[in-house]
C-alpha positions as CSV (number, residue, x, y, z in Angstrom):
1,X,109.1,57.1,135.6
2,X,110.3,59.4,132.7
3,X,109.5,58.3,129.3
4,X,112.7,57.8,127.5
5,X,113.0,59.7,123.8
6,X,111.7,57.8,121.0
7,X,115.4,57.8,119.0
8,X,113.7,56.6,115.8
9,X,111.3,59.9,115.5
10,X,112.8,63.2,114.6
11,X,115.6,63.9,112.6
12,X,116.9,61.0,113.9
13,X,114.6,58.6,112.2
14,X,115.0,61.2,108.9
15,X,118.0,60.4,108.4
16,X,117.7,56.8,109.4
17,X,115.1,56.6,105.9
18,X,117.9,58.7,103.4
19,X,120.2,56.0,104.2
20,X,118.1,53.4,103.4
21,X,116.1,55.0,100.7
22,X,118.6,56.9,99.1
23,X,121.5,54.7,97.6
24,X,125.2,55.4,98.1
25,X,127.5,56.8,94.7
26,X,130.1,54.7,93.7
27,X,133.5,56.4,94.1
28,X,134.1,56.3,90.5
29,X,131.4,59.5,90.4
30,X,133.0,61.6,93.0
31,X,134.8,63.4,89.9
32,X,131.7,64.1,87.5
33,X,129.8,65.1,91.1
34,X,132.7,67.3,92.7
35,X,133.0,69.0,89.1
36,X,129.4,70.1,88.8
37,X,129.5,71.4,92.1
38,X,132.5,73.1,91.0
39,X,130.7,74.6,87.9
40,X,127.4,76.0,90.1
41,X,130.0,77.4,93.0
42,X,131.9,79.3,89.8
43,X,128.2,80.3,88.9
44,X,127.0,81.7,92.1
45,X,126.4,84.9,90.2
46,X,124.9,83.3,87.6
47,X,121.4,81.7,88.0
48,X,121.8,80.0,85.0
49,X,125.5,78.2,85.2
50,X,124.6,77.7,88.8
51,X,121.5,75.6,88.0
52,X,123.3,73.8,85.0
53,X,125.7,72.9,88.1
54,X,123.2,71.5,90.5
55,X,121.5,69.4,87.7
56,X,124.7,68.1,86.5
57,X,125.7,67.1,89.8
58,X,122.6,65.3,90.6
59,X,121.8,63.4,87.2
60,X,125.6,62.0,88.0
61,X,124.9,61.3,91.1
62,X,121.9,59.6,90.0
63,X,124.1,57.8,87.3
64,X,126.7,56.6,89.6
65,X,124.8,55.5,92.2
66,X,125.5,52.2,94.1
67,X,122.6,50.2,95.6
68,X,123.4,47.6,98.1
69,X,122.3,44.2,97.3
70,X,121.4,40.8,99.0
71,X,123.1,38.3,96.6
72,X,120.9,34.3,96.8
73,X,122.7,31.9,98.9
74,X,121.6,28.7,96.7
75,X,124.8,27.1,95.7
76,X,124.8,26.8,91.8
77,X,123.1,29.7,90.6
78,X,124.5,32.6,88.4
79,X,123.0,36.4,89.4
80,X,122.8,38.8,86.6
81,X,126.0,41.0,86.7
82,X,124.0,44.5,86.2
83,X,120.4,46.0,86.6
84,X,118.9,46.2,83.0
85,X,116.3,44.6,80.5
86,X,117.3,41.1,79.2
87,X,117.4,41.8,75.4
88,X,118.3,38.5,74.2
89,X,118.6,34.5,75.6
90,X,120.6,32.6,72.8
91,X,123.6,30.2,71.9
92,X,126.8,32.1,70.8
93,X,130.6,31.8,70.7
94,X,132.5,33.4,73.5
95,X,134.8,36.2,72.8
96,X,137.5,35.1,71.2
97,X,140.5,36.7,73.2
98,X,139.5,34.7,75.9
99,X,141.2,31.3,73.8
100,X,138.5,29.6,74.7
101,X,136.9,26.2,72.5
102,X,135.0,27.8,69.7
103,X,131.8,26.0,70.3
104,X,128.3,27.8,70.9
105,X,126.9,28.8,74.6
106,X,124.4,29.6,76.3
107,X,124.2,33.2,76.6
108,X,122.4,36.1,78.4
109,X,122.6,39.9,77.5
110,X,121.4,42.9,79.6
111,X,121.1,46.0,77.9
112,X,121.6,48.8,80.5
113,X,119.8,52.2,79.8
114,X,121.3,56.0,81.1
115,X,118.8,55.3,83.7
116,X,119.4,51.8,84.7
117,X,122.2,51.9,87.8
118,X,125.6,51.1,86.2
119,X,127.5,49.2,88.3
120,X,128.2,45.9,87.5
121,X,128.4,42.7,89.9
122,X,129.9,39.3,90.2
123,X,127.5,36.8,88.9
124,X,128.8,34.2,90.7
125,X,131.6,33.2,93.2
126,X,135.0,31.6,92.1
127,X,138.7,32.8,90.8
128,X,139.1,35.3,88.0
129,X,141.1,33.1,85.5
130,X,141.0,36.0,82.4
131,X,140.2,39.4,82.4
132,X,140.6,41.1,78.9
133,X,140.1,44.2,77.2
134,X,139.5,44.5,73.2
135,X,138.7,47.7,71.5
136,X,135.6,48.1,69.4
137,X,133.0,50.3,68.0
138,X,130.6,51.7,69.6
139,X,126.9,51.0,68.3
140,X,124.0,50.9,70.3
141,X,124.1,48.3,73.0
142,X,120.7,46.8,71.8
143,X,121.7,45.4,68.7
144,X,122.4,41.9,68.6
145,X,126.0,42.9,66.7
146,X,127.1,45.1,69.4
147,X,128.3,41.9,71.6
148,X,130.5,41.4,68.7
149,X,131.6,44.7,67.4
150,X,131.6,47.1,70.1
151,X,134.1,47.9,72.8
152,X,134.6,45.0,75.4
153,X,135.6,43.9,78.4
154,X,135.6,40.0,79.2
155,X,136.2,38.6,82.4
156,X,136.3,34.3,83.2
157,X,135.3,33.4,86.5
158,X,135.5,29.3,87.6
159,X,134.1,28.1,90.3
160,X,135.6,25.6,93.1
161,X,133.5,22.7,91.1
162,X,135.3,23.7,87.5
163,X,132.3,25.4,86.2
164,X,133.6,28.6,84.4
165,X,130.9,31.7,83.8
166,X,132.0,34.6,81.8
167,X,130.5,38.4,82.0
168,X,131.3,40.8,79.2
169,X,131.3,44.6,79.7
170,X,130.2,46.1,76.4
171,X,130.1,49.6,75.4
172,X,127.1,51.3,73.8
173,X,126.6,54.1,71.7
174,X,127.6,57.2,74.2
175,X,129.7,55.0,76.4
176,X,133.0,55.8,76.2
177,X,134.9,54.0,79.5
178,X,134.7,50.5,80.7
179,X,135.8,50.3,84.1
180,X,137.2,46.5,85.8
181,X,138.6,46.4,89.1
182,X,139.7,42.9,89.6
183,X,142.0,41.1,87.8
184,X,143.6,37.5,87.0
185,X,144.2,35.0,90.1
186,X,141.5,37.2,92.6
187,X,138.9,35.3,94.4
188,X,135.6,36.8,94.0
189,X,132.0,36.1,95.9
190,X,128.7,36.3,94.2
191,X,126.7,39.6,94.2
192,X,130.3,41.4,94.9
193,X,130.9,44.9,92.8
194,X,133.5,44.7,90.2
195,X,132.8,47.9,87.6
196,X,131.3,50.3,85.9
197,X,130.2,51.2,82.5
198,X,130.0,55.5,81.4
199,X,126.9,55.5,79.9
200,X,124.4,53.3,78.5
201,X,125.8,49.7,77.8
202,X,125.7,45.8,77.7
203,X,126.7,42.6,79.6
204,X,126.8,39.5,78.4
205,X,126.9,36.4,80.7
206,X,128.4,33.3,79.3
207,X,127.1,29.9,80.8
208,X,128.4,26.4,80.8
209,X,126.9,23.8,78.4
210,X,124.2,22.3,80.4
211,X,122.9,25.2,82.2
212,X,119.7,25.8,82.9
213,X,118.5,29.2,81.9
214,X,115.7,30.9,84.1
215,X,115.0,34.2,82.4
216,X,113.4,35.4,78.9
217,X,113.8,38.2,76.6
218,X,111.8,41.2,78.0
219,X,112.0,40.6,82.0
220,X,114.1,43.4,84.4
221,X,117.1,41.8,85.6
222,X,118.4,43.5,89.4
223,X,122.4,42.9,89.6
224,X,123.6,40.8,91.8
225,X,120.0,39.5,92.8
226,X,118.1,38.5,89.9
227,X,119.3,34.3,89.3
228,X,120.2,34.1,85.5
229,X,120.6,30.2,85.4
230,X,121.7,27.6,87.7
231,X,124.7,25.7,86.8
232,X,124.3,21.6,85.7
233,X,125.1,19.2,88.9
């Protein structure tokens, strides 16, 4: 009896590993990518503009890339929104064009690096109730005042229990475009990709009093995986 091919060997199997090794781009790069290729074709009798071209297409690549992720299914826990190092656990006032009560919460920020992946994910599943924009400065992402003065994005999720979580997108000190693609009344899951930040930035996750925080100052968050807090019961 004839041995039947082995389907994972081969090229077969190679490309089976790029496409899970290698992670998808978010669409939002198809410009920067399709531009730089642009650049080295224009350059194909230049070695020099036609390397620049290939580099630039795949450090944006790189950037822009879009990992999939396997969100927890424990009810009551809040993911961290983007890949990054957790800079700082404290209390603080939410933003204030979100009209909410003025009183201190629990709050976790993730400063994203250039080489940190950039999109940024649902930390937990509910309705959008707010999603606001406020324009801002645009310091480095690490300082503690950047949460405050930069460039900003908010967005208030609440879940079917009443809990309400809130992720802020914060420019940093070469970004220079906040991207949000849901808006007010949309029902969102955990783990789910919502936007991007061009390059280098912040997010701040806002948690409901009584929450209990899991991470400290110093740890690698992975968006949409890494559990931030669970909620009270």
């Amino acid at each position: 009896m004839a041995r039947r091919p082995d389907l994972r060997s081969g090229p077969a199997r190679l490309v089976a590993l790029a496409k899970t090794t290698i992670p998808p781009m978010h669409p939002a790069g198809l410009p920067f990518v399709g531009a730089s290729l642009a650049i080295a074709a224009a350059g194909h009798r230049s070695r020099w503009l036609r390397r620049a071209g290939l580099l630039s297409a795949g450090v944006n690549a790189a950037f822009f890339r879009h990992p999939p992720r396997v969100p927890p299914t424990r009810p009551g826990v809040v993911v961290a929104p983007a890949d990054g190092l957790i800079c700082l656990v404290e209390e603080a006032v939410p933003p204030a064009e979100l009209n909410l009560p003025a009183r201190p919460l629990q709050r976790v920020s993730i400063f994203l690096s250039i080489f940190d992946a950039h999109v940024q994910r649902i930390p937990i599943s509910g309705e959008v109730v707010s999603v606001v924009h406020r324009p801002g400065l645009y310091k480095s992402a690490e300082l503690a005042a950047a949460s405050q003065d930069n460039e900003r994005n908010s967005v208030l999720i609440r879940t079917p229990e009443g809990q309400e979580v809130i992720a802020v997108q914060i420019a940093g000190l070469i970004a220079r475009r906040i991207v949000c693609d849901i808006k007010p009344g949309e029902k969102v899951t955990i783990g789910d990709t919502y936007g991007l930040i061009r390059y280098g930035s912040r997010l701040d996750t806002y948690l409901p009093e009584g929450s209990d925080v899991l991470v400290l100052p110093g740890q690698r968050a992975v968006g949409g995986e890494t559990i931030l807090a669970e909620l009270p019961r």
